[in-house]
N, CA, C and O of each residue as an XYZ file, in Angstrom:
356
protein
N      -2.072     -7.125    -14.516
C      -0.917     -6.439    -15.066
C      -0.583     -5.249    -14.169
O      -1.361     -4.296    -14.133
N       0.609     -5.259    -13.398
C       0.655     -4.030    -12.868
C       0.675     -2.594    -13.602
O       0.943     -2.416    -14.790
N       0.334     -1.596    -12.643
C       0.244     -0.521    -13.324
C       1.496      0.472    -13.425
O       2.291      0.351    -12.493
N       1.813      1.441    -14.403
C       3.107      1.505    -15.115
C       3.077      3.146    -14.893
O       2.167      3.259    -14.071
N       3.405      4.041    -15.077
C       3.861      5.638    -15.698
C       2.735      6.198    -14.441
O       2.677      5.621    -13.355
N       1.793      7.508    -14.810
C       0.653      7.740    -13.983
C      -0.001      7.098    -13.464
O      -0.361      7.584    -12.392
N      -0.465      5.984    -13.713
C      -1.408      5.080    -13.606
C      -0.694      4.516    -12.408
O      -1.373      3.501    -12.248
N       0.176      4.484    -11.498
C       0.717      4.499    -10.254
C       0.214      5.200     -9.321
O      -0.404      4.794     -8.337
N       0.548      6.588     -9.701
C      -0.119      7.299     -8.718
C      -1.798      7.658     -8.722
O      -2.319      8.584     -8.100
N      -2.174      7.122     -9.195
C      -3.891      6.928    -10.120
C      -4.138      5.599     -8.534
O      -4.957      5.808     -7.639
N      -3.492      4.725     -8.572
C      -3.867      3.470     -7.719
C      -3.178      4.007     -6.024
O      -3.596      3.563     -4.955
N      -2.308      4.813     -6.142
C      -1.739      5.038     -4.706
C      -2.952      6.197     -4.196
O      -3.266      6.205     -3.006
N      -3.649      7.226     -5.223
C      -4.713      7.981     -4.680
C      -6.110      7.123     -3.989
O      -6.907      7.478     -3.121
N      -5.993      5.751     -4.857
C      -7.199      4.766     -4.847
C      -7.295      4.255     -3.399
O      -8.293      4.331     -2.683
N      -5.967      3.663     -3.045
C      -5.610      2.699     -2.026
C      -5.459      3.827     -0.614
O      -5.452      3.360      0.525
N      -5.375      4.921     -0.793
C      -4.283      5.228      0.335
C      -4.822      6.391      0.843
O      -5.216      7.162     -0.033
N      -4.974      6.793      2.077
C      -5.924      7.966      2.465
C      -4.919      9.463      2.399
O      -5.351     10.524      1.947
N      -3.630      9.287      2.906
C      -2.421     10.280      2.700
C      -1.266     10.019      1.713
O      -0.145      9.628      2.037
N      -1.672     10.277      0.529
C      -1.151     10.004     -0.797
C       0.579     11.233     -0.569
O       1.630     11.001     -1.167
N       0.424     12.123      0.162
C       1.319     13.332      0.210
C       2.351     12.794      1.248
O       3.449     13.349      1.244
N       2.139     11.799      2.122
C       3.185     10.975      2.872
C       4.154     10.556      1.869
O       5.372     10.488      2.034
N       3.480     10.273      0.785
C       4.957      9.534     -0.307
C       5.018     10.683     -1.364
O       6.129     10.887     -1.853
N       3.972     11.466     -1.785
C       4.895     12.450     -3.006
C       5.102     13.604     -2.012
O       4.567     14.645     -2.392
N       5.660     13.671     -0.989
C       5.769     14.996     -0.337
C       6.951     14.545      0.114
O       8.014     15.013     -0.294
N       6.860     13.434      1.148
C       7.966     12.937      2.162
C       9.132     11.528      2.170
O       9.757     11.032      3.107
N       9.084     11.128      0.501
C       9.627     10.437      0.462
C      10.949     10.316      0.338
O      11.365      9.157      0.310
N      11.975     11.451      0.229
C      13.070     11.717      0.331
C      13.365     11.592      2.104
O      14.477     11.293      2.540
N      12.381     11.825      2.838
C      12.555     11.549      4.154
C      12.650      9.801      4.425
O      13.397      9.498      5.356
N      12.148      8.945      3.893
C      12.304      7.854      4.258
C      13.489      7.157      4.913
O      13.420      6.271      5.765
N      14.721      7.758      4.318
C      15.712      7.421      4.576
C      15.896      7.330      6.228
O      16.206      6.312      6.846
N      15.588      8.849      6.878
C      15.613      9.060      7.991
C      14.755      8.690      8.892
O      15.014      8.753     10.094
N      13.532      8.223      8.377
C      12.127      7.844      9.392
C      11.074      7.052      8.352
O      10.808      7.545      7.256
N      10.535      5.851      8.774
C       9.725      5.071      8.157
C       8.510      6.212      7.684
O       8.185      7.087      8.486
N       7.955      6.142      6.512
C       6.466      6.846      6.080
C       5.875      5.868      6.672
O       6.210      4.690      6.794
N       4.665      6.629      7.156
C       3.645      6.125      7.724
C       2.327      5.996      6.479
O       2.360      6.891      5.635
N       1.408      5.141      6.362
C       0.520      5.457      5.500
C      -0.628      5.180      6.057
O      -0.605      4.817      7.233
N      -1.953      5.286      5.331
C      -3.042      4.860      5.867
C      -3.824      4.102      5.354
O      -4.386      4.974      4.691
N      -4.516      2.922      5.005
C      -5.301      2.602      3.851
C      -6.994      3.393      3.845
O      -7.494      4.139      4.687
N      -7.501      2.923      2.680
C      -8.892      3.371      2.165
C      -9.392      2.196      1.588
O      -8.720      1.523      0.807
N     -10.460      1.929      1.907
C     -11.716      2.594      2.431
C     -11.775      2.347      3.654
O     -12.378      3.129      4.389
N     -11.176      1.223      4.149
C     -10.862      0.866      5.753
C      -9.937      0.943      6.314
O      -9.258     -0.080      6.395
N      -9.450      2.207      6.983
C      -8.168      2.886      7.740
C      -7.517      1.204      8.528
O      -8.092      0.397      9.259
N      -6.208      1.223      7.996
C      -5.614      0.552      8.624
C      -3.997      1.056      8.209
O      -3.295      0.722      7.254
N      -3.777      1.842      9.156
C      -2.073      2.928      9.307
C      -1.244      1.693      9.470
O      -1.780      0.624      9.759
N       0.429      1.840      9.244
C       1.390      1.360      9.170
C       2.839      1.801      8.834
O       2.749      2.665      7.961
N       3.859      1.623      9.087
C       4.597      2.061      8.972
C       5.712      1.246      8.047
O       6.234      0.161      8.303
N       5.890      1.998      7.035
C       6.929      1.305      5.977
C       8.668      2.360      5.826
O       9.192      3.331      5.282
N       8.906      1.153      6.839
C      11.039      1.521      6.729
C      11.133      0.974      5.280
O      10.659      0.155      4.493
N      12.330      2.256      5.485
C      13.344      2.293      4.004
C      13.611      0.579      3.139
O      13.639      0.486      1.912
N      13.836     -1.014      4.386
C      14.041     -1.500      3.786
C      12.667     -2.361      3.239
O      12.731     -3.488      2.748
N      11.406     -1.572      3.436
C      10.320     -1.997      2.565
C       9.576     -1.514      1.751
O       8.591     -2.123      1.334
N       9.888     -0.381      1.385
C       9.703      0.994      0.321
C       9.327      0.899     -0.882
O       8.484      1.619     -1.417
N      10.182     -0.376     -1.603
C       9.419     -0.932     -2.231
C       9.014     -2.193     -2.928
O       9.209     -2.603     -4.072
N       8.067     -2.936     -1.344
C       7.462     -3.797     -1.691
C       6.076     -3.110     -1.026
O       5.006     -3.719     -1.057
N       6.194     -1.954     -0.503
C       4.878     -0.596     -0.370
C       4.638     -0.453     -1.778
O       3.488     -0.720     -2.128
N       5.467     -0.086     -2.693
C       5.187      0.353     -4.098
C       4.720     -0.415     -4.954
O       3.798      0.056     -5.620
N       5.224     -2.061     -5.307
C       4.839     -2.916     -5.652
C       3.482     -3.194     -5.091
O       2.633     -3.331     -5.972
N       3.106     -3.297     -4.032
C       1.465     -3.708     -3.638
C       0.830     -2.384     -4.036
O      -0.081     -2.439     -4.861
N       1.196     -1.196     -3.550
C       0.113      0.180     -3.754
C       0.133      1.214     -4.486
O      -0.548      2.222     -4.298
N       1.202      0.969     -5.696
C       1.030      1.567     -6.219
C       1.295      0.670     -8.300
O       0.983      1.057     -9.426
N       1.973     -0.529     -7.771
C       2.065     -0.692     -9.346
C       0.305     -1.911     -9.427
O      -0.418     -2.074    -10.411
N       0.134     -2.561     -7.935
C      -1.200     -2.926     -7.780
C      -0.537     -4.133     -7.869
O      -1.398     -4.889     -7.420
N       0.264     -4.715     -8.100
C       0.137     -6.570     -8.601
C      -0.680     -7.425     -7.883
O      -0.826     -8.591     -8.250
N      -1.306     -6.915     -6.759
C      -2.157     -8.125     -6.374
C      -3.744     -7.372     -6.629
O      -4.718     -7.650     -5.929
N      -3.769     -6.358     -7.794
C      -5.163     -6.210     -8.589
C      -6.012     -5.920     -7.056
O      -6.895     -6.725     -6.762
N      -5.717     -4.753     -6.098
C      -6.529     -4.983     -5.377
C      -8.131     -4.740     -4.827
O      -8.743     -5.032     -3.800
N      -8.472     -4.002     -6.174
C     -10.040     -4.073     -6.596
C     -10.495     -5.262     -6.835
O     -11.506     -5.578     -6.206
N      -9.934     -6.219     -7.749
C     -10.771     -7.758     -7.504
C     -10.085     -8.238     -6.984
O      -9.964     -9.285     -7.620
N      -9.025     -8.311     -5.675
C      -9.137     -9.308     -4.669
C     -10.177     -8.708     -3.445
O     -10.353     -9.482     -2.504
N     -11.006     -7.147     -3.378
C     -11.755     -6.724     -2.546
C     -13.057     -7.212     -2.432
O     -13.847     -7.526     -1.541
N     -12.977     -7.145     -4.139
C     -14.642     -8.053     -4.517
C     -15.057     -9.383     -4.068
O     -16.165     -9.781     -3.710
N     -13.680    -10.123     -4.183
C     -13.961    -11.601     -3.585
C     -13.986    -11.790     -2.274
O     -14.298    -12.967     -2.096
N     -13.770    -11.080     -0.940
C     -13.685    -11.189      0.235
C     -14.860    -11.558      0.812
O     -15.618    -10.820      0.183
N     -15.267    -11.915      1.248
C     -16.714    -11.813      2.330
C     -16.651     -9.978      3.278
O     -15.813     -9.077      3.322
N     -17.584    -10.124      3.687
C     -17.807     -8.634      4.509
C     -16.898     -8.085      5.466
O     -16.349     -7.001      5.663
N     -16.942     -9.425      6.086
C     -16.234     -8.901      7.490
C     -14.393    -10.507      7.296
O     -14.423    -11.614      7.834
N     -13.424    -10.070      6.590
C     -12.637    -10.949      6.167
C     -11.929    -11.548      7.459
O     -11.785    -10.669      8.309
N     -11.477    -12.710      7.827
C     -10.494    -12.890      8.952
C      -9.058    -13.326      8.173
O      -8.851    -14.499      7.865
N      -8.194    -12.358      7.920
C      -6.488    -12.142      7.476
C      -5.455    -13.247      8.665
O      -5.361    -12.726      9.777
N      -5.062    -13.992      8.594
C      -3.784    -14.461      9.183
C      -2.545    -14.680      8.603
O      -2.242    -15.292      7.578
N      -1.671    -13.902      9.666
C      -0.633    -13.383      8.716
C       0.283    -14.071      9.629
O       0.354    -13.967     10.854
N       1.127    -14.954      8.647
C       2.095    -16.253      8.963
C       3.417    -15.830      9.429
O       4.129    -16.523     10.156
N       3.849    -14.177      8.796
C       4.774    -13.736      9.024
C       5.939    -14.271      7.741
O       7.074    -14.727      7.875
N       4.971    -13.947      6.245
C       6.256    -14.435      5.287
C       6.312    -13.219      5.097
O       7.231    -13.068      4.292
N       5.839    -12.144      5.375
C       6.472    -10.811      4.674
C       6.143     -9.956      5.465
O       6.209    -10.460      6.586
N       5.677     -8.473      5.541
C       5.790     -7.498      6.687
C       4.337     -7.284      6.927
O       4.151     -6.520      7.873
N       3.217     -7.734      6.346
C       1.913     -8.193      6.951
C       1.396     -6.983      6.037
O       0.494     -6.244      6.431
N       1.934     -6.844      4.963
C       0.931     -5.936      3.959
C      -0.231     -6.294      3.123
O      -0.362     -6.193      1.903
N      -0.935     -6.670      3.894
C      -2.140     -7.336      3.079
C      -3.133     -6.058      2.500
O      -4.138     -6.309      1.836
């Protein structure tokens, strides 16, 4: 079930190492992609205005639950990305 009201920014503190890129600088988006970082394994990226929010939908409302899709991975995961969407895994 994605997550709804606080409980957004509860999962964007979870997921994301610079949480203040989006409640600080998101009125900037318009003008320059936010950059973010993930947690627990830094992997930076850059999300333009026209993906803002399908950033929000994965990291902050969670729909792909990403505490148990972490659990199921093996250690070291190999990701191939087909290119159906902007490679936000």
């Amino acid at each position: 079930m994605p997550a709804t009201g606080t409980q957004r920014y509860r999962r964007l503190l979870q997921h994301i190492k610079n949480p203040g890129e989006y409640i600080f600088r998101k009125g900037d988006r318009i003008k320059r992609a936010l950059s973010f970082t993930t947690k627990p394994h830094a992997i930076t990226f850059p999300v333009p205005e026209g993906l803002y929010q399908v950033f929000k939908e994965i990291f902050m409302e969670d729909v792909y639950d990403i505490n148990d899709l972490v659990t199921s991975l093996p250690a070291n995961p190999v990701i191939i990305d087909i290119g159906a969407n902007a490679g936000f895994f």
